[in-house]
VMD Tcl script that builds the backbone (N, CA, C; Angstrom):
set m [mol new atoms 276]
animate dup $m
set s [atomselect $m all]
$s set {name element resname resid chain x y z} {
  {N N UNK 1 A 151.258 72.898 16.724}
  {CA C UNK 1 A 150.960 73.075 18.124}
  {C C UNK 1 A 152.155 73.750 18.779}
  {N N UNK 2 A 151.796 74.649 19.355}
  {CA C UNK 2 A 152.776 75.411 20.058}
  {C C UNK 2 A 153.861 74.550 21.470}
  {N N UNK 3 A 155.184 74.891 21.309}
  {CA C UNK 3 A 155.372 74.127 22.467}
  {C C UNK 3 A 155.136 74.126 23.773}
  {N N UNK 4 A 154.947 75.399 23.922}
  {CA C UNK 4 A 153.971 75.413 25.357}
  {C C UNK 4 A 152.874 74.521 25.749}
  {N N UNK 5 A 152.309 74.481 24.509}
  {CA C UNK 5 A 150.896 73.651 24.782}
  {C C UNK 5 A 151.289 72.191 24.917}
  {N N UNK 6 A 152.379 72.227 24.301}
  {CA C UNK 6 A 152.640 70.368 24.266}
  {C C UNK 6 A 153.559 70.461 25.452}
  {N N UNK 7 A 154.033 70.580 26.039}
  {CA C UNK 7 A 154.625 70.383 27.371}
  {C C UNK 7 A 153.458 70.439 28.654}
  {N N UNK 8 A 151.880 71.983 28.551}
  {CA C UNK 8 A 151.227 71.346 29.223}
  {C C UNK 8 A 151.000 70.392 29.098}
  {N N UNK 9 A 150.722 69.466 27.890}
  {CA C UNK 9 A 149.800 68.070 27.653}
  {C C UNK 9 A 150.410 67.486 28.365}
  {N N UNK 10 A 152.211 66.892 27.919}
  {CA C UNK 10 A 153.148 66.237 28.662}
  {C C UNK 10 A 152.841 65.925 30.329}
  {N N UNK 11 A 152.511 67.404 31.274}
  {CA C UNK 11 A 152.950 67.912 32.368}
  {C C UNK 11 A 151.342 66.960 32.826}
  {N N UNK 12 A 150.410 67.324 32.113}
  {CA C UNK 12 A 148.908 66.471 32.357}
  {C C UNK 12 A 149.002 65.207 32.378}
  {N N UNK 13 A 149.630 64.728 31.220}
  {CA C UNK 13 A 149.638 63.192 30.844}
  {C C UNK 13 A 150.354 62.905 31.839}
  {N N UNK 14 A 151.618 63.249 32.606}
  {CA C UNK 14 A 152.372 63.188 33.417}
  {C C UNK 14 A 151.688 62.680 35.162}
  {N N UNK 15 A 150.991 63.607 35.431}
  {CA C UNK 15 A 150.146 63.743 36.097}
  {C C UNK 15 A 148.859 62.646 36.782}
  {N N UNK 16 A 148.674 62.314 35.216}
  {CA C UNK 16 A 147.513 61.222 34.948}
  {C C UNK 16 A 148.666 59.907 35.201}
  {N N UNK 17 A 149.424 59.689 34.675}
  {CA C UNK 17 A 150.337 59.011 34.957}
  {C C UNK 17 A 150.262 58.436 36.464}
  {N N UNK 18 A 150.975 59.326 37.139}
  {CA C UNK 18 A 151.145 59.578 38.502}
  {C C UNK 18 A 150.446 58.977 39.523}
  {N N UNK 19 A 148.767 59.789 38.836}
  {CA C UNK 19 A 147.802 59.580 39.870}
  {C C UNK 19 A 147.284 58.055 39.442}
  {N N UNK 20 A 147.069 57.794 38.399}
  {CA C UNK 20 A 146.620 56.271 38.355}
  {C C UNK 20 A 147.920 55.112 38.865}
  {N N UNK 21 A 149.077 55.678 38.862}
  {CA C UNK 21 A 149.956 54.593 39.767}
  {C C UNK 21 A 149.523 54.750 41.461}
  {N N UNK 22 A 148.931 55.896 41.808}
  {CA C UNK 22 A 148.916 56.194 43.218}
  {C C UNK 22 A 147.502 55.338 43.383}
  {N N UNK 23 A 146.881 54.983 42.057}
  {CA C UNK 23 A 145.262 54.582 42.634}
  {C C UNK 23 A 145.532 53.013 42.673}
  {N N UNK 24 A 146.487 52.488 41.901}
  {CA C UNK 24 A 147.096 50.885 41.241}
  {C C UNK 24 A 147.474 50.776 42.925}
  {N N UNK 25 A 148.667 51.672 43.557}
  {CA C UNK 25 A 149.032 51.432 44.700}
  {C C UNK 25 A 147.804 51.081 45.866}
  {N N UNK 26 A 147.165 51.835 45.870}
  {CA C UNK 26 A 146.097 51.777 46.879}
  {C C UNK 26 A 145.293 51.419 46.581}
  {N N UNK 27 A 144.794 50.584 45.560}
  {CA C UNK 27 A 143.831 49.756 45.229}
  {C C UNK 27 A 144.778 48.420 45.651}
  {N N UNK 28 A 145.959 47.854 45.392}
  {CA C UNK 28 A 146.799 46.794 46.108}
  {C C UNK 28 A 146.554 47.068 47.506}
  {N N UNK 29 A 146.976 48.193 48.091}
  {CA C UNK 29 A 146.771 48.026 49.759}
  {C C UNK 29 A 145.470 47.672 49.933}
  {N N UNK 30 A 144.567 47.989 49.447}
  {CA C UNK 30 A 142.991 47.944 49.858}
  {C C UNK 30 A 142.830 46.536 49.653}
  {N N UNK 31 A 143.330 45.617 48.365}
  {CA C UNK 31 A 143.206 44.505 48.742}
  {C C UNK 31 A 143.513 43.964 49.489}
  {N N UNK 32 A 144.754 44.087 50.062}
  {CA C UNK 32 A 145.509 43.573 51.380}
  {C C UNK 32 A 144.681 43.395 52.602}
  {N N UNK 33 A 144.390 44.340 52.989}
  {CA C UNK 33 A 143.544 44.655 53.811}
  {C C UNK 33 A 142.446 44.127 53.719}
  {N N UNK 34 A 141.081 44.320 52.595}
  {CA C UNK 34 A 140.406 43.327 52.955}
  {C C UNK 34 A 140.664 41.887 52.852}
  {N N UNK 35 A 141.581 41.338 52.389}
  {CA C UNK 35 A 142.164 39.958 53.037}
  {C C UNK 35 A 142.313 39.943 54.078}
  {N N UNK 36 A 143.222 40.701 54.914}
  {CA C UNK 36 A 143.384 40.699 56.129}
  {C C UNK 36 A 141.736 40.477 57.160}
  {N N UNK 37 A 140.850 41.747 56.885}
  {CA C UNK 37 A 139.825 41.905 57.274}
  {C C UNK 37 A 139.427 40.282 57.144}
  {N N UNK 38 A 139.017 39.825 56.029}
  {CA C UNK 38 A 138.250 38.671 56.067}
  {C C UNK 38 A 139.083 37.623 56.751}
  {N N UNK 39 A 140.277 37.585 56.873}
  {CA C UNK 39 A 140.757 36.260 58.059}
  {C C UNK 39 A 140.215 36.526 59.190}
  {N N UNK 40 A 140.491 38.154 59.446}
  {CA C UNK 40 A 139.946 38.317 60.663}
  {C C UNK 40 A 138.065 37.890 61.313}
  {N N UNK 41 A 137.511 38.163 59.964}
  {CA C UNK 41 A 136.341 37.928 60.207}
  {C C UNK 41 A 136.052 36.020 60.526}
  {N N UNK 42 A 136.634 35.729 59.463}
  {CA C UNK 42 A 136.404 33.959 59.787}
  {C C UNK 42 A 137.014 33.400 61.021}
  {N N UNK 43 A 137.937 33.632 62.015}
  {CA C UNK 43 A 138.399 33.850 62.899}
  {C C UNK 43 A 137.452 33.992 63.699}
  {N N UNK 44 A 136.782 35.378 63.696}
  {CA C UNK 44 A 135.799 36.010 64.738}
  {C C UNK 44 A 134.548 34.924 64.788}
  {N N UNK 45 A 134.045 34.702 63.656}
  {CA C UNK 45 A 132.715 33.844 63.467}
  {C C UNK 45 A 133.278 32.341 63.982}
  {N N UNK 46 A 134.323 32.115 63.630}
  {CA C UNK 46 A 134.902 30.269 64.560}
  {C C UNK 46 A 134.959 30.920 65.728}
  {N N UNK 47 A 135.504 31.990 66.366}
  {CA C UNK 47 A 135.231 32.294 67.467}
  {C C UNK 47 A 134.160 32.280 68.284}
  {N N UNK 48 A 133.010 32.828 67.490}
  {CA C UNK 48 A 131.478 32.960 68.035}
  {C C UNK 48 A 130.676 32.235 68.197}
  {N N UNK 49 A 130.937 30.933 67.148}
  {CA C UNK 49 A 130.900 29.507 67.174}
  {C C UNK 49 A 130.566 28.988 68.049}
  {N N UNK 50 A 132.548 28.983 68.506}
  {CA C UNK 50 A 132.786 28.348 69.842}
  {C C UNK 50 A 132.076 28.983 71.009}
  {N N UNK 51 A 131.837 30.388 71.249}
  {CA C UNK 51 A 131.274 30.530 72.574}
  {C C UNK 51 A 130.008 30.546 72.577}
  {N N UNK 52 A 129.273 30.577 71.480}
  {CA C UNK 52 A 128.040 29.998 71.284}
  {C C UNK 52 A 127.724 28.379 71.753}
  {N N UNK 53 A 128.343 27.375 71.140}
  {CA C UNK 53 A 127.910 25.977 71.544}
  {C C UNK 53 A 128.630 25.997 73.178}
  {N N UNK 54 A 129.563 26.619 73.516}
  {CA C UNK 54 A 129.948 27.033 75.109}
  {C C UNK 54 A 128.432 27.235 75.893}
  {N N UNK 55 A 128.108 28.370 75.425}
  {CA C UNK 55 A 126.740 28.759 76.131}
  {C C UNK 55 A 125.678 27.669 76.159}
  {N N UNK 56 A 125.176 27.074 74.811}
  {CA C UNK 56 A 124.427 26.341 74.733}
  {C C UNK 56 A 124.684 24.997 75.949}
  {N N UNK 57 A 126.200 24.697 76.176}
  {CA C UNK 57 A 126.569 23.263 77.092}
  {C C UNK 57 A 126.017 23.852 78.721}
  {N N UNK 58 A 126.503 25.506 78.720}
  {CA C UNK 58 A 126.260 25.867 80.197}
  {C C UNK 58 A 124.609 26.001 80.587}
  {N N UNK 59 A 124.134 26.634 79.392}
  {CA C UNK 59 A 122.794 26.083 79.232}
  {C C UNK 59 A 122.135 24.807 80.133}
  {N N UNK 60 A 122.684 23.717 79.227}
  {CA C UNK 60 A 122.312 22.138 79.257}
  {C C UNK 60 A 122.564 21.746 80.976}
  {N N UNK 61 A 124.134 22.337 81.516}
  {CA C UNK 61 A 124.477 22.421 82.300}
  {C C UNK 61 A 123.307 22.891 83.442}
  {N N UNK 62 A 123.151 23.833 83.536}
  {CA C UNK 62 A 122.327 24.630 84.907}
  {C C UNK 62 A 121.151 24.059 84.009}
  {N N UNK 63 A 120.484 23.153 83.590}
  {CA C UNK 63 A 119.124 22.565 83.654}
  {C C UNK 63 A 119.198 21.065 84.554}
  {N N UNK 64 A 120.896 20.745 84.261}
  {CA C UNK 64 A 120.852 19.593 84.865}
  {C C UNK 64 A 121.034 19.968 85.967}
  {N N UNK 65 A 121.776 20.379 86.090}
  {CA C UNK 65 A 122.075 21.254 88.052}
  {C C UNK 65 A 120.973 21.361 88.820}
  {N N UNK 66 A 119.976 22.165 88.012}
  {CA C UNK 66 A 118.343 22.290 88.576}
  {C C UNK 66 A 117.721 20.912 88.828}
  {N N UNK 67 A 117.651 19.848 87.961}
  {CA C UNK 67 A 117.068 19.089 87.977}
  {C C UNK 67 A 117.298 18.026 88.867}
  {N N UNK 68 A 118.877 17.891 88.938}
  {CA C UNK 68 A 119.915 17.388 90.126}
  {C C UNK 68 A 118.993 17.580 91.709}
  {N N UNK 69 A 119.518 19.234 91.664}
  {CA C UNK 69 A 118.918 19.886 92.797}
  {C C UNK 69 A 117.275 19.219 93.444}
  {N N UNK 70 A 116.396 19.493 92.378}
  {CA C UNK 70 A 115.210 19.263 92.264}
  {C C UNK 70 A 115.097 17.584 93.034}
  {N N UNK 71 A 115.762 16.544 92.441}
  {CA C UNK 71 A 115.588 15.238 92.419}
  {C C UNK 71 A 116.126 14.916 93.739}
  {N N UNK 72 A 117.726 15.749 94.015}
  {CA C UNK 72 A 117.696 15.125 95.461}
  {C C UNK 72 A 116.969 15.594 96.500}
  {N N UNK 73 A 116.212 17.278 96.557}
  {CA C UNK 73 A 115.185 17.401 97.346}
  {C C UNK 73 A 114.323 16.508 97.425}
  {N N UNK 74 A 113.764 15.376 96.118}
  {CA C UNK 74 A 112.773 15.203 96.547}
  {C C UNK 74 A 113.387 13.408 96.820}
  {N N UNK 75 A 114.814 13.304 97.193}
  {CA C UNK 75 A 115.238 12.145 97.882}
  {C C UNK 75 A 115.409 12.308 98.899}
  {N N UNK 76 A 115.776 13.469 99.353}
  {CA C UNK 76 A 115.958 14.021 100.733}
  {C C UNK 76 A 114.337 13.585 101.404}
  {N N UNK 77 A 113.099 14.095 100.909}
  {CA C UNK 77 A 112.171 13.913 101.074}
  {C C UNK 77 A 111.528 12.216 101.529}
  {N N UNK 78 A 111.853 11.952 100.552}
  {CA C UNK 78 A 111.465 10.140 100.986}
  {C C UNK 78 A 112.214 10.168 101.853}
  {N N UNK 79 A 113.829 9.974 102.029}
  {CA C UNK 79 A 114.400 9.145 102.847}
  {C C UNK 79 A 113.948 9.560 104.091}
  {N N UNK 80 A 113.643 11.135 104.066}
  {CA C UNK 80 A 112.674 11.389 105.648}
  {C C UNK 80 A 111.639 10.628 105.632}
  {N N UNK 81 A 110.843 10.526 104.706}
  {CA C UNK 81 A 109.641 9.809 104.732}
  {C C UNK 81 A 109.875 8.302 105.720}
  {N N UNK 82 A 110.568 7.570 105.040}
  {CA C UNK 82 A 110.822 6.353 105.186}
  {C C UNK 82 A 111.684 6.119 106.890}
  {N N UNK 83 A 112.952 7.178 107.008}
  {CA C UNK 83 A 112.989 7.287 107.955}
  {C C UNK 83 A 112.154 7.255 109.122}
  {N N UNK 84 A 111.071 8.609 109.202}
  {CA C UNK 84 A 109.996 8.243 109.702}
  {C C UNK 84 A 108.711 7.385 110.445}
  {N N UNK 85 A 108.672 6.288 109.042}
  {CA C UNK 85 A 108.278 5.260 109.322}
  {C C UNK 85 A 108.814 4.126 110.161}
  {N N UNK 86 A 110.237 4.012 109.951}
  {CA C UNK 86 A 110.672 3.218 110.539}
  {C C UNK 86 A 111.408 3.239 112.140}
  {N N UNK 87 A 111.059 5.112 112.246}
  {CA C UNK 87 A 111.032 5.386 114.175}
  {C C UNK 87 A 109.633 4.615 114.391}
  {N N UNK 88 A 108.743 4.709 113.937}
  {CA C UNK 88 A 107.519 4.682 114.529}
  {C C UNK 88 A 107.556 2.755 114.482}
  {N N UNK 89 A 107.836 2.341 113.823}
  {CA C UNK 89 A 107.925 0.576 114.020}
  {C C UNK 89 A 108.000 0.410 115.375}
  {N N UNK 90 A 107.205 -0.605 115.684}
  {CA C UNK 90 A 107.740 -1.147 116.694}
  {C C UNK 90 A 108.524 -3.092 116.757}
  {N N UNK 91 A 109.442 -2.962 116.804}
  {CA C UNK 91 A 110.165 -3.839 116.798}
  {C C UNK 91 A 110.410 -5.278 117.837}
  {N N UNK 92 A 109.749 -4.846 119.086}
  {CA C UNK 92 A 109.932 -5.608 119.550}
  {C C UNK 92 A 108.967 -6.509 119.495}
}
mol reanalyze $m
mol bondsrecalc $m
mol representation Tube
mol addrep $m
């Protein structure tokens, strides 16, 4: 084999070398990263969690508020009622 030819091989193998350390490298960063990514994601989802069962309480919340509302209108209501009745008594 001529030495030309074996120094291209060298200069190839060289090469190949090279580029599979550059893919070893960035196949490590890429893991990194999606580690990173996935903390971030479990993070986000305990996050979403939380403002999910949040919503669900404010939910629960403004039904009771309504119902609050609702119940003392209709105490407001009697106590006029009853009020009422008891202008019209006669007492003496």
């Amino acid at each position: 084999m001529p030495a030309d030819r074996i120094k291209q091989l060298e200069e190839l193998v060289s090469s190949v070398l090279q580029n599979l350390d550059n893919f070893y490298s960035e196949n490590s960063q890429l893991k990194q990263r999606i580690q990173v990514l996935e903390k971030e994601k479990a993070a986000s989802s305990k996050e979403n969690d939380r403002a999910k069962d949040l919503l669900e309480k404010m939910k629960q919340l403004e039904a009771s508020r309504r119902k609050l509302k609702k119940d003392g209108s209709t105490a407001r209501i009697n106590i006029k009622n009853v009020l009422q009745k008891i202008e019209k008594m006669d007492f003496v």
